[in-house]
PDB file of N, CA, C, O and CB in Angstrom:
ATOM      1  N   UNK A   1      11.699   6.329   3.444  1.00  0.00           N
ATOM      2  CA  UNK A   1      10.735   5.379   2.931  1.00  0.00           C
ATOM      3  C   UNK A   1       9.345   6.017   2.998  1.00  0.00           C
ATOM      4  O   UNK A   1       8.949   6.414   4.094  1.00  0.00           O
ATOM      5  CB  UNK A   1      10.785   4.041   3.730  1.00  0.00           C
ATOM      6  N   UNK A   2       8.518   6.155   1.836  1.00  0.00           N
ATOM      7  CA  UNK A   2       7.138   6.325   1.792  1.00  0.00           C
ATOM      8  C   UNK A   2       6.568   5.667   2.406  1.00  0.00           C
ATOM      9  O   UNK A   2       7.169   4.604   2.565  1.00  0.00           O
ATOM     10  CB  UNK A   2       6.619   6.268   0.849  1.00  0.00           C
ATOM     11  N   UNK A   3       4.970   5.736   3.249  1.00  0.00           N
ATOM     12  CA  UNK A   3       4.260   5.135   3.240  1.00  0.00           C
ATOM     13  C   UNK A   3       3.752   3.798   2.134  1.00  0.00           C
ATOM     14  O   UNK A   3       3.235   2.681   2.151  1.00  0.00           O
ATOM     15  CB  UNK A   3       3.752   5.972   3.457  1.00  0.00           C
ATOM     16  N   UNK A   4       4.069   4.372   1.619  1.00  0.00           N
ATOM     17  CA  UNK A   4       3.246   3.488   0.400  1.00  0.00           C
ATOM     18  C   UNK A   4       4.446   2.382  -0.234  1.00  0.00           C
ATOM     19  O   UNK A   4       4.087   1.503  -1.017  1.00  0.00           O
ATOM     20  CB  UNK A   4       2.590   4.740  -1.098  1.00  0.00           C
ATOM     21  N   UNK A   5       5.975   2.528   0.209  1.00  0.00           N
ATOM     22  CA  UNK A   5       6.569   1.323   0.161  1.00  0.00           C
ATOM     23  C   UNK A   5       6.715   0.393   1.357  1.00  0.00           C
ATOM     24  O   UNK A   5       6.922  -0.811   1.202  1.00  0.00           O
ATOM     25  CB  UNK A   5       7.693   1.559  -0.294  1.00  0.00           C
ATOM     26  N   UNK A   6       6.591   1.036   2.694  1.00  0.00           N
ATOM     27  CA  UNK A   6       6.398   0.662   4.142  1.00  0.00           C
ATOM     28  C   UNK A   6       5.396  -0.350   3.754  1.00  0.00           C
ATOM     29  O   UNK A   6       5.774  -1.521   3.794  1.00  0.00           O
ATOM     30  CB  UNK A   6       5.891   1.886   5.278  1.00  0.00           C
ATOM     31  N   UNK A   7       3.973  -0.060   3.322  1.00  0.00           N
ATOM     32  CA  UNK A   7       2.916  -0.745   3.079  1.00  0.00           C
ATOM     33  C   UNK A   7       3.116  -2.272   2.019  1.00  0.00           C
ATOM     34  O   UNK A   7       2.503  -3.339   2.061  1.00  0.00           O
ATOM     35  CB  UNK A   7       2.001   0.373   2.495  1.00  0.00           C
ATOM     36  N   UNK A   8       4.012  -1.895   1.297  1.00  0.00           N
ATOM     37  CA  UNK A   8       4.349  -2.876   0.186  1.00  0.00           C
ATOM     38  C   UNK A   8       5.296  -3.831   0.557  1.00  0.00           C
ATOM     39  O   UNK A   8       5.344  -4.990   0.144  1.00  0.00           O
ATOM     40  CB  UNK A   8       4.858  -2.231  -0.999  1.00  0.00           C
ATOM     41  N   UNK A   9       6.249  -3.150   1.571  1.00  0.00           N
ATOM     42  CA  UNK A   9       7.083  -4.282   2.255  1.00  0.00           C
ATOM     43  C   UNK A   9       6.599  -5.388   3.424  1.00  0.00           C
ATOM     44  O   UNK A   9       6.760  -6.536   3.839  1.00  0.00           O
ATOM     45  CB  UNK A   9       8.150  -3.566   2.868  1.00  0.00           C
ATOM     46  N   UNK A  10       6.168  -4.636   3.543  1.00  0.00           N
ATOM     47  CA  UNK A  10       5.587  -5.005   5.178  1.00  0.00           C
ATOM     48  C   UNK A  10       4.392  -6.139   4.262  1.00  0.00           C
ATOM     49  O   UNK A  10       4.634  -7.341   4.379  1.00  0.00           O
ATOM     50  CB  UNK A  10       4.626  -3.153   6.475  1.00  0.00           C
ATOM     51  N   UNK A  11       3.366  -5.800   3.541  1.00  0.00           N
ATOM     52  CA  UNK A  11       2.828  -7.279   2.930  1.00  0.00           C
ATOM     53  C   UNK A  11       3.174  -8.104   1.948  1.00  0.00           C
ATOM     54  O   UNK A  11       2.390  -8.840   1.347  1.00  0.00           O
ATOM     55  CB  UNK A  11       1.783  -7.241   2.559  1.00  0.00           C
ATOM     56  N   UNK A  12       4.641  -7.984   1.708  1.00  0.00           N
ATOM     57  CA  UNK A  12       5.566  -8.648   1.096  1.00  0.00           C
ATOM     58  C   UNK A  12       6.280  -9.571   2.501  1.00  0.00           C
ATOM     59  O   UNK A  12       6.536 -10.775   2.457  1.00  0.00           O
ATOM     60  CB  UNK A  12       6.578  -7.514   0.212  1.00  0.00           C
ATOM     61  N   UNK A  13       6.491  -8.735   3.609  1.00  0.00           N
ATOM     62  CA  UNK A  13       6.895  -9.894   4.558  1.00  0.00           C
ATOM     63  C   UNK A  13       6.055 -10.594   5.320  1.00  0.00           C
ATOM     64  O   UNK A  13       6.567 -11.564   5.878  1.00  0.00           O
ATOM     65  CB  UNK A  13       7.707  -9.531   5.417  1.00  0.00           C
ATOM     66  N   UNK A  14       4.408 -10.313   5.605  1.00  0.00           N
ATOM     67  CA  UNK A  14       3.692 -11.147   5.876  1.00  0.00           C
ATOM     68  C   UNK A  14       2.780 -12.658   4.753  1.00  0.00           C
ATOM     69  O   UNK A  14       2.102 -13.658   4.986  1.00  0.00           O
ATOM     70  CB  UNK A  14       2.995 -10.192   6.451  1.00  0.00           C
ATOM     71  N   UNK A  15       3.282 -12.020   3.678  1.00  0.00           N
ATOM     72  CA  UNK A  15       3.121 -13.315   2.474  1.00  0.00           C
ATOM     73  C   UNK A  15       4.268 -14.111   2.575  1.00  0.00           C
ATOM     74  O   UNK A  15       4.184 -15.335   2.481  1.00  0.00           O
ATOM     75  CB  UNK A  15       3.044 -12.825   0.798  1.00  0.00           C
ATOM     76  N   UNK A  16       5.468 -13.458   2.780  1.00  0.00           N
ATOM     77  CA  UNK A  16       6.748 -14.674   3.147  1.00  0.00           C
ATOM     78  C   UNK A  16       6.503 -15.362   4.516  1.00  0.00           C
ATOM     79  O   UNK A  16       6.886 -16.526   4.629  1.00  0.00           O
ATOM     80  CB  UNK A  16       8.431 -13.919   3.301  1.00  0.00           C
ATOM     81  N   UNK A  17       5.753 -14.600   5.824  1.00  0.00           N
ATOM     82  CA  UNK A  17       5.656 -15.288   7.115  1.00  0.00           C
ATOM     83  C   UNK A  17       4.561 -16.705   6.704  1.00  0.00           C
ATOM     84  O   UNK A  17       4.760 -17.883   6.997  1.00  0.00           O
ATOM     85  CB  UNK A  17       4.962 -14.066   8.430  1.00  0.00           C
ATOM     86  N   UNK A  18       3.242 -16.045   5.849  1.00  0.00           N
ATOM     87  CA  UNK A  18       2.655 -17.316   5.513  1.00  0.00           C
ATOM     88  C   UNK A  18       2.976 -18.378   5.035  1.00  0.00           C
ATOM     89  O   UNK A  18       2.488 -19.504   5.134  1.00  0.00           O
ATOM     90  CB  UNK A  18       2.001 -17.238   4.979  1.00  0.00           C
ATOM     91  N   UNK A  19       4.045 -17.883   4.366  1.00  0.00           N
ATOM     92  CA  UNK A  19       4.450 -19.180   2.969  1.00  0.00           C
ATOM     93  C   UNK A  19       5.421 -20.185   4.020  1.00  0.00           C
ATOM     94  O   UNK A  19       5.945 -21.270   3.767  1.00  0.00           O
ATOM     95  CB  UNK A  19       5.767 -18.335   1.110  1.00  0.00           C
ATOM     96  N   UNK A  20       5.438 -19.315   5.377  1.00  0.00           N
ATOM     97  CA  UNK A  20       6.563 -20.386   6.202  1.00  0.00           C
ATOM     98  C   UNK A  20       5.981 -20.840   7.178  1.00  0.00           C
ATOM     99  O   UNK A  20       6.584 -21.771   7.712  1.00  0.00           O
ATOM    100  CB  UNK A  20       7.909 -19.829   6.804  1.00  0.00           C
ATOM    101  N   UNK A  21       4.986 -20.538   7.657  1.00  0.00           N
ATOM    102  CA  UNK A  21       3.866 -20.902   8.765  1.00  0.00           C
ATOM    103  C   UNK A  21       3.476 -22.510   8.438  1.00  0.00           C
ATOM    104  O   UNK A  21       3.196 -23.027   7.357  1.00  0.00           O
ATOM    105  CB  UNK A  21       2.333 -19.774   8.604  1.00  0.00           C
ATOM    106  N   UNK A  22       3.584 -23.235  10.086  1.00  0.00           N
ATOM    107  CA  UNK A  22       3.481 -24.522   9.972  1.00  0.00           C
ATOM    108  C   UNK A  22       2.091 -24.473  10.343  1.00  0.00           C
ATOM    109  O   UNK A  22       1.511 -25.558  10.383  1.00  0.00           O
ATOM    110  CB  UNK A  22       4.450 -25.393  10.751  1.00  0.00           C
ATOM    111  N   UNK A  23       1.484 -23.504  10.604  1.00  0.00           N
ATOM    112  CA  UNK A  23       0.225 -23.864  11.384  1.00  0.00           C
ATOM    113  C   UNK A  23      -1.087 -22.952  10.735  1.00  0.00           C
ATOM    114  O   UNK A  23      -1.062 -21.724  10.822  1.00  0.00           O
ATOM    115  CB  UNK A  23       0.498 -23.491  13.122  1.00  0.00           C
ATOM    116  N   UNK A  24      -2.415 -23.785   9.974  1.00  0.00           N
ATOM    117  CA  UNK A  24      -3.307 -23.004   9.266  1.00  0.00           C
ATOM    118  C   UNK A  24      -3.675 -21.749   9.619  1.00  0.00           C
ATOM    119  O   UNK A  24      -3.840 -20.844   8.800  1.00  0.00           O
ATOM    120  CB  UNK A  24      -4.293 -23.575   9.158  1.00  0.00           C
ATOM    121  N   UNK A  25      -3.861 -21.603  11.192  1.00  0.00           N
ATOM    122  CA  UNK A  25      -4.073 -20.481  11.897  1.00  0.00           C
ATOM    123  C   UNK A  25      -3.554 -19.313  11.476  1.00  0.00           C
ATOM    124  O   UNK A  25      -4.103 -18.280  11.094  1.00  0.00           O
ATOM    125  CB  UNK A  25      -3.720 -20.636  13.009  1.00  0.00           C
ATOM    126  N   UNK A  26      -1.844 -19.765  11.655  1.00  0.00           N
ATOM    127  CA  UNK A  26      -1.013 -18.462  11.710  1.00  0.00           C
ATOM    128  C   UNK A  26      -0.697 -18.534  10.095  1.00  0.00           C
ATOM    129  O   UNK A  26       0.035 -17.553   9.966  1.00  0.00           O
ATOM    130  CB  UNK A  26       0.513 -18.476  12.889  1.00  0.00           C
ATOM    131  N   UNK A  27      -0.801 -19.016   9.026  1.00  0.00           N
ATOM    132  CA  UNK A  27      -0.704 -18.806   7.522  1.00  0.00           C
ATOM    133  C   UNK A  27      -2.501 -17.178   7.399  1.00  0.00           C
ATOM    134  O   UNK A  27      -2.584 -15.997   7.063  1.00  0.00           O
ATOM    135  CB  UNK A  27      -1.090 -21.147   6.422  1.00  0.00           C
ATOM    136  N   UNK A  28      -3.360 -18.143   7.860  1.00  0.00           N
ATOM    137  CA  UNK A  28      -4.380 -17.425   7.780  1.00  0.00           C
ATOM    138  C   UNK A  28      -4.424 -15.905   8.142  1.00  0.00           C
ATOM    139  O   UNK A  28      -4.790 -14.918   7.504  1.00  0.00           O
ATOM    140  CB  UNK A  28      -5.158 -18.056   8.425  1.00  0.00           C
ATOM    141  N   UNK A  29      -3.928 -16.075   9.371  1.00  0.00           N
ATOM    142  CA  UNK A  29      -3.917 -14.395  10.113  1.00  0.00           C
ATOM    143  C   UNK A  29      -2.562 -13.541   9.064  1.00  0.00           C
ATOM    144  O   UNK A  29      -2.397 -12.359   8.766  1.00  0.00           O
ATOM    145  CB  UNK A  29      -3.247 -14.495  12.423  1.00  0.00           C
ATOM    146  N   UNK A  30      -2.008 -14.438   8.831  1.00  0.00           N
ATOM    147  CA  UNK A  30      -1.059 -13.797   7.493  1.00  0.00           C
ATOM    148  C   UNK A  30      -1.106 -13.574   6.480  1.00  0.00           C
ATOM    149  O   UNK A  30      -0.282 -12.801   5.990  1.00  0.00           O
ATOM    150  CB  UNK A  30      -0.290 -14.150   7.141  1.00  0.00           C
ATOM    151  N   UNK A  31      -2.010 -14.107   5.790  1.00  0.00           N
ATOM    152  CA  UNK A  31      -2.624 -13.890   4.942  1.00  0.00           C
ATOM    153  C   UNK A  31      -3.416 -12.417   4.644  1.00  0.00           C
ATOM    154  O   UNK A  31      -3.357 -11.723   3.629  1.00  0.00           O
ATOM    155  CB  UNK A  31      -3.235 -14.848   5.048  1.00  0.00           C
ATOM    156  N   UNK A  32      -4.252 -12.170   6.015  1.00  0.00           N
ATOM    157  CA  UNK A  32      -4.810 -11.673   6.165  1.00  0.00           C
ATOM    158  C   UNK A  32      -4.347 -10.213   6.473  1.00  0.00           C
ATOM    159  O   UNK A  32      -4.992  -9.169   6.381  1.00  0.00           O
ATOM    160  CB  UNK A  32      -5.340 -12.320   6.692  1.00  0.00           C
ATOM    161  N   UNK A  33      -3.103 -10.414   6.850  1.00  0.00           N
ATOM    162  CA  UNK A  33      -2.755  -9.314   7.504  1.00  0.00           C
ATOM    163  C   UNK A  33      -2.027  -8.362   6.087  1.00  0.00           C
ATOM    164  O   UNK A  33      -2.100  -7.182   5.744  1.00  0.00           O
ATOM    165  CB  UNK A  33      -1.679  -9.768   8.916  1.00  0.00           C
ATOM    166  N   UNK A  34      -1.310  -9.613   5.521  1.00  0.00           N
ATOM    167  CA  UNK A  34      -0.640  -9.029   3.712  1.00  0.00           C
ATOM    168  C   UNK A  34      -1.797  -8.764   3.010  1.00  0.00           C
ATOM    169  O   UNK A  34      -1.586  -8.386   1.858  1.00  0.00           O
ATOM    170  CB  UNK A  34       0.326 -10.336   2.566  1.00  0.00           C
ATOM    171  N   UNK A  35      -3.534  -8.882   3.506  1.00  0.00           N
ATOM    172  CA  UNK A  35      -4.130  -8.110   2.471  1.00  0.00           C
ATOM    173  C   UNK A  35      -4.658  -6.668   2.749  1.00  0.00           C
ATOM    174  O   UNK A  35      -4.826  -5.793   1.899  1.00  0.00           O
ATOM    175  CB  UNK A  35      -5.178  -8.865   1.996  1.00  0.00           C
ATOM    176  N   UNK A  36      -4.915  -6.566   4.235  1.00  0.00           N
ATOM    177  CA  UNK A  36      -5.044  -5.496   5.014  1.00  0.00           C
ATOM    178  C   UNK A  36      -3.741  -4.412   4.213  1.00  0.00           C
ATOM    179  O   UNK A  36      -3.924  -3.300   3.718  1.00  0.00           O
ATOM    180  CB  UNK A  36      -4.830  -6.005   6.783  1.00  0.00           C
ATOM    181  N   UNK A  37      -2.422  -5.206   4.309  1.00  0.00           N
ATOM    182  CA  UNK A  37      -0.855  -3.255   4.141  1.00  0.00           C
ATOM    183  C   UNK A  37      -1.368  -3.545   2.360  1.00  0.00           C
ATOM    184  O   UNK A  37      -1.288  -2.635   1.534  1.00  0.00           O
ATOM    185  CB  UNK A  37       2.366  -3.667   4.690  1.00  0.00           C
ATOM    186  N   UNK A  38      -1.789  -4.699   2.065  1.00  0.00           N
ATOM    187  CA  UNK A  38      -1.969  -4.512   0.074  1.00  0.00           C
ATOM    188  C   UNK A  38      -3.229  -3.454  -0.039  1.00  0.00           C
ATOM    189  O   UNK A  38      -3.356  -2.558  -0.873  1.00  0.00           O
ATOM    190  CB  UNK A  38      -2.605  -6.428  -1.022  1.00  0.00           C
ATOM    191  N   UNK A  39      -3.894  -3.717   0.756  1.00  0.00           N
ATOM    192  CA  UNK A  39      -5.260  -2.363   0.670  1.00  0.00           C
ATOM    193  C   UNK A  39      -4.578  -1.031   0.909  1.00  0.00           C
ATOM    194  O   UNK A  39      -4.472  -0.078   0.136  1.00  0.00           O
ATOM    195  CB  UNK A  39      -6.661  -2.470   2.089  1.00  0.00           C
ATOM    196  N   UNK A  40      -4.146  -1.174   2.135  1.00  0.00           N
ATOM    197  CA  UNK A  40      -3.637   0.152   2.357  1.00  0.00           C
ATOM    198  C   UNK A  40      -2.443   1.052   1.468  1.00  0.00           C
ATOM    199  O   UNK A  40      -2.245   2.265   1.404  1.00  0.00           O
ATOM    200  CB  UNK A  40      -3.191   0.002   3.619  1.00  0.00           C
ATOM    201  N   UNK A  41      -1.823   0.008   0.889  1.00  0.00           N
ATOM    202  CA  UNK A  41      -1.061   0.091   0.112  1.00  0.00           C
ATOM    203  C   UNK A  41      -1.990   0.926  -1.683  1.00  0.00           C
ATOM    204  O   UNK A  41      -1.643   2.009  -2.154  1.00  0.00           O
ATOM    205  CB  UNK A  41      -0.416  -1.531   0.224  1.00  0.00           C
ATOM    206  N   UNK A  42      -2.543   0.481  -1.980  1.00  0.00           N
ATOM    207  CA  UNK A  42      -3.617   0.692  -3.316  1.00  0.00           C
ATOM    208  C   UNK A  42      -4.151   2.140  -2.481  1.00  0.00           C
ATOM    209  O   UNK A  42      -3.899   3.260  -2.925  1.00  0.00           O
ATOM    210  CB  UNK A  42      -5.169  -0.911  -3.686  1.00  0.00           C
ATOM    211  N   UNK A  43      -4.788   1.948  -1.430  1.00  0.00           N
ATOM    212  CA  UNK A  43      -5.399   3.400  -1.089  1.00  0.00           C
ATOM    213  C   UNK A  43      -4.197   4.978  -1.355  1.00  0.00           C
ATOM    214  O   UNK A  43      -4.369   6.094  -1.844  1.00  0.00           O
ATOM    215  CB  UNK A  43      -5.858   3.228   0.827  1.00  0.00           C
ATOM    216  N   UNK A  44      -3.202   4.373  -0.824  1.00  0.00           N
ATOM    217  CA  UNK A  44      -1.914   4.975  -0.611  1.00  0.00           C
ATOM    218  C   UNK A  44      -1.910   5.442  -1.977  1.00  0.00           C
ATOM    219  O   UNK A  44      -2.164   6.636  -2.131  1.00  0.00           O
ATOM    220  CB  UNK A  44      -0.647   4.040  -0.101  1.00  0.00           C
ATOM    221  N   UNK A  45      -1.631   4.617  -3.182  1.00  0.00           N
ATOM    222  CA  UNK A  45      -1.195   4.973  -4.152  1.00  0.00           C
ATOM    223  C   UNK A  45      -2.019   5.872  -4.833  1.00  0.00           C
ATOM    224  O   UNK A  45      -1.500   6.845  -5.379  1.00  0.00           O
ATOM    225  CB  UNK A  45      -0.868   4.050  -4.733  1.00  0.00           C
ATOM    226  N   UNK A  46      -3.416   5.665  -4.891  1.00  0.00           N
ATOM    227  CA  UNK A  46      -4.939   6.238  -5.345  1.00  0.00           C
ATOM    228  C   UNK A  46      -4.290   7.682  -4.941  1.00  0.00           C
ATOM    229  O   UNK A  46      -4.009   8.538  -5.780  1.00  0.00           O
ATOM    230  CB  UNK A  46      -6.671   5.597  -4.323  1.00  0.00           C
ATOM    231  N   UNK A  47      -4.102   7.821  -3.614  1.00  0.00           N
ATOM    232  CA  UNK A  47      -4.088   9.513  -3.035  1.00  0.00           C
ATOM    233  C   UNK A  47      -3.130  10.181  -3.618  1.00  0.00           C
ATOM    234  O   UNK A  47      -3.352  11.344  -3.954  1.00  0.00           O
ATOM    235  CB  UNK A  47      -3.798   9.784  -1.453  1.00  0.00           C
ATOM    236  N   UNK A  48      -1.815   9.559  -3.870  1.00  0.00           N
ATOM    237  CA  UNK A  48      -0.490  10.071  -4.288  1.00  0.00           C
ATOM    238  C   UNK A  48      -0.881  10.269  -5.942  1.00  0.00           C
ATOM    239  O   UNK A  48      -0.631  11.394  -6.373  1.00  0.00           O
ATOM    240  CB  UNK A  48       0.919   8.884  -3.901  1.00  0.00           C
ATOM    241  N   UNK A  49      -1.600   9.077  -7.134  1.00  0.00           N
ATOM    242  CA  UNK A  49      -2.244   9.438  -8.236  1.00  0.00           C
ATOM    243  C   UNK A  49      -2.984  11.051  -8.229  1.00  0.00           C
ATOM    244  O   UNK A  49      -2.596  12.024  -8.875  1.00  0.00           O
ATOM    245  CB  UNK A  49      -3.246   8.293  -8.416  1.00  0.00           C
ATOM    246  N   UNK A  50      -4.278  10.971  -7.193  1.00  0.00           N
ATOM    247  CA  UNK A  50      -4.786  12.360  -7.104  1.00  0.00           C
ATOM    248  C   UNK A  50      -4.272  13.758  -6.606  1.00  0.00           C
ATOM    249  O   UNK A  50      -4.666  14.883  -6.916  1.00  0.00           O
ATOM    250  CB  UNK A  50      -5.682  12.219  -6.492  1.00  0.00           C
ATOM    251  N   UNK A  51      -3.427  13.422  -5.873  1.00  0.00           N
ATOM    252  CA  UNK A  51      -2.544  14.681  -5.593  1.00  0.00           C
ATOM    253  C   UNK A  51      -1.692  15.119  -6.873  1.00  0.00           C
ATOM    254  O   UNK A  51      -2.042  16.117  -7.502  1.00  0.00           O
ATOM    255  CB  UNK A  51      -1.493  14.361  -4.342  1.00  0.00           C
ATOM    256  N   UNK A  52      -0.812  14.535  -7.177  1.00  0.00           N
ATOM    257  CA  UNK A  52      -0.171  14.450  -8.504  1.00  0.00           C
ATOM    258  C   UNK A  52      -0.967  15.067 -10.015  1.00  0.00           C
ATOM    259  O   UNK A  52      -0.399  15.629 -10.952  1.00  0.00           O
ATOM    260  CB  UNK A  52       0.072  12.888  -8.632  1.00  0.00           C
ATOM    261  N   UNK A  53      -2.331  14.775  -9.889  1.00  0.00           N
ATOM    262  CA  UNK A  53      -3.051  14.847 -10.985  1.00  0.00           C
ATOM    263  C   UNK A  53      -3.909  16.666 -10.150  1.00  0.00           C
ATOM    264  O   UNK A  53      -4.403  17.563 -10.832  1.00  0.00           O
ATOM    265  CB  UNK A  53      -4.193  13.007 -11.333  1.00  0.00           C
ATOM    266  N   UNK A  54      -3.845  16.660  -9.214  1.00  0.00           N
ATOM    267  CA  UNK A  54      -4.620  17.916  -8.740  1.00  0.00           C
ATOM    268  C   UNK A  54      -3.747  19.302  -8.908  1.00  0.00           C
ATOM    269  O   UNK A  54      -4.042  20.481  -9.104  1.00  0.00           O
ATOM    270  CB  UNK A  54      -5.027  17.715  -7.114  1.00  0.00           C
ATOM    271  N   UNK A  55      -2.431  18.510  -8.720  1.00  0.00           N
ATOM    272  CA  UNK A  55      -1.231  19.651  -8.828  1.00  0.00           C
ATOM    273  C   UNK A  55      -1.184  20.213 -10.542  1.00  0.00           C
ATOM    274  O   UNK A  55      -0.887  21.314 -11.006  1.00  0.00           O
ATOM    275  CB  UNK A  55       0.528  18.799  -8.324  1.00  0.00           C
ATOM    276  N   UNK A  56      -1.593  18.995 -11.172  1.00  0.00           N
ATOM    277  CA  UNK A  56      -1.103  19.174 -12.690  1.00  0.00           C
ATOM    278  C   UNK A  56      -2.081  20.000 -12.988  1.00  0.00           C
ATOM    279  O   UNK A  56      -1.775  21.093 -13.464  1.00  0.00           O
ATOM    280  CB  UNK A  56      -0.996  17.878 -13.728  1.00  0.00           C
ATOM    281  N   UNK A  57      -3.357  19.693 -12.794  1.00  0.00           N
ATOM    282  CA  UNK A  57      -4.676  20.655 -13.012  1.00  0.00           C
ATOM    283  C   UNK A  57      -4.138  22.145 -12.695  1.00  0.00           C
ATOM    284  O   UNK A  57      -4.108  23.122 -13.443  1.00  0.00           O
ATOM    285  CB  UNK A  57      -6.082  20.220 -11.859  1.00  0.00           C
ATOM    286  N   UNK A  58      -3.679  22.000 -11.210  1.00  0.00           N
ATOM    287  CA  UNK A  58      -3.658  23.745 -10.776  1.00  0.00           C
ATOM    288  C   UNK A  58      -2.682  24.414 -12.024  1.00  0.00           C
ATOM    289  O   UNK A  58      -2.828  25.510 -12.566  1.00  0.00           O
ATOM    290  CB  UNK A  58      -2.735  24.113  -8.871  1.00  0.00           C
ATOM    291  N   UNK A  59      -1.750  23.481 -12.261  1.00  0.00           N
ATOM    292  CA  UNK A  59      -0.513  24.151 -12.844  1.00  0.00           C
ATOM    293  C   UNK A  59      -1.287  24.382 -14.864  1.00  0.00           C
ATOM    294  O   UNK A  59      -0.835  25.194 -15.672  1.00  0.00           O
ATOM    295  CB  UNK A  59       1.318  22.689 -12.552  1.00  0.00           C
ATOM    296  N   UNK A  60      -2.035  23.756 -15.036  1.00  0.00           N
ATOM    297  CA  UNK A  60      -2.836  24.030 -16.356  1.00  0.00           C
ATOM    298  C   UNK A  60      -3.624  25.299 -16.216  1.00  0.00           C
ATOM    299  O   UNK A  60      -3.519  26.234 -17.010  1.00  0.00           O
ATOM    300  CB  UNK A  60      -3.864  22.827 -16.716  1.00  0.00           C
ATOM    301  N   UNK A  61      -4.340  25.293 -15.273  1.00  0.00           N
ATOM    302  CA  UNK A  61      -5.020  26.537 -14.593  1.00  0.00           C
ATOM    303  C   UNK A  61      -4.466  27.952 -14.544  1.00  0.00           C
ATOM    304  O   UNK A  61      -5.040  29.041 -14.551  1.00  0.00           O
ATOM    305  CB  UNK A  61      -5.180  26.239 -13.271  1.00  0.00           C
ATOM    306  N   UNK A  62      -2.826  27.521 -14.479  1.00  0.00           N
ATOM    307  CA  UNK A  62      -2.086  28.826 -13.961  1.00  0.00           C
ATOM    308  C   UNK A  62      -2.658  29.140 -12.367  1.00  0.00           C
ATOM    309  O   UNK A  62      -3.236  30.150 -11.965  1.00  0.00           O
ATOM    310  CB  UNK A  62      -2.476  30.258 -15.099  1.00  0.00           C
ATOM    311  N   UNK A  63      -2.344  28.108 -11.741  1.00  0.00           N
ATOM    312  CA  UNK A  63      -2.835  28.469 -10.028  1.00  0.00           C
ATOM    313  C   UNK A  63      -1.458  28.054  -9.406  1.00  0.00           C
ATOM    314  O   UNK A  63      -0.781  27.174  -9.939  1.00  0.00           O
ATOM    315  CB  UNK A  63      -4.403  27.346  -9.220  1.00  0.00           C
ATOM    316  N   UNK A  64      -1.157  28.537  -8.555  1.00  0.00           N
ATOM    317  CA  UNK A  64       0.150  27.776  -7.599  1.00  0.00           C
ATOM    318  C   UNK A  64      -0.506  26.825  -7.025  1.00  0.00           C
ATOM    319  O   UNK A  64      -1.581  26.981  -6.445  1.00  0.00           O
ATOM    320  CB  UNK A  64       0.971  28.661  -6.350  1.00  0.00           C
ATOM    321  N   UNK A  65       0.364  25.309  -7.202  1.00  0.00           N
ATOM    322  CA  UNK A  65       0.075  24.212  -6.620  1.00  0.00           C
ATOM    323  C   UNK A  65      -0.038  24.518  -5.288  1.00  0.00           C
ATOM    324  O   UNK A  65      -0.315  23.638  -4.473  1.00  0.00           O
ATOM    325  CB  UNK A  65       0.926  23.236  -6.885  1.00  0.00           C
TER     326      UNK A  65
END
């Protein structure tokens, strides 16, 4: 498992803990917490986009990735 699906699951199961939370508190901190791995998640992907796109450059270049 990537990081970057770890990140996607993991605030996929704190949006399901909210959606079951009897108490505003703990919906909230869940909420909160599925937007925190969704950030990290987008950052994740951003880096894996630029790596991907840095490799393609070298390889246009004629450079070893």
């Amino acid at each position: 498992m990537t990081p970057l699906q770890m990140y996607i699951e993991r605030a996929a199961e704190c949006r399901r803990e909210a959606n079951s939370a009897n108490l505003a508190n703990v919906r909230d901190r869940c909420l909160g917490s599925a937007l925190a791995w969704e950030s990290m998640a987008d950052r994740a992907e951003q880096i894996e986009i630029y790596r991907v796109n840095e490799v393609q450059r070298k390889v246009e270049q004629g450079r070893r990735p």
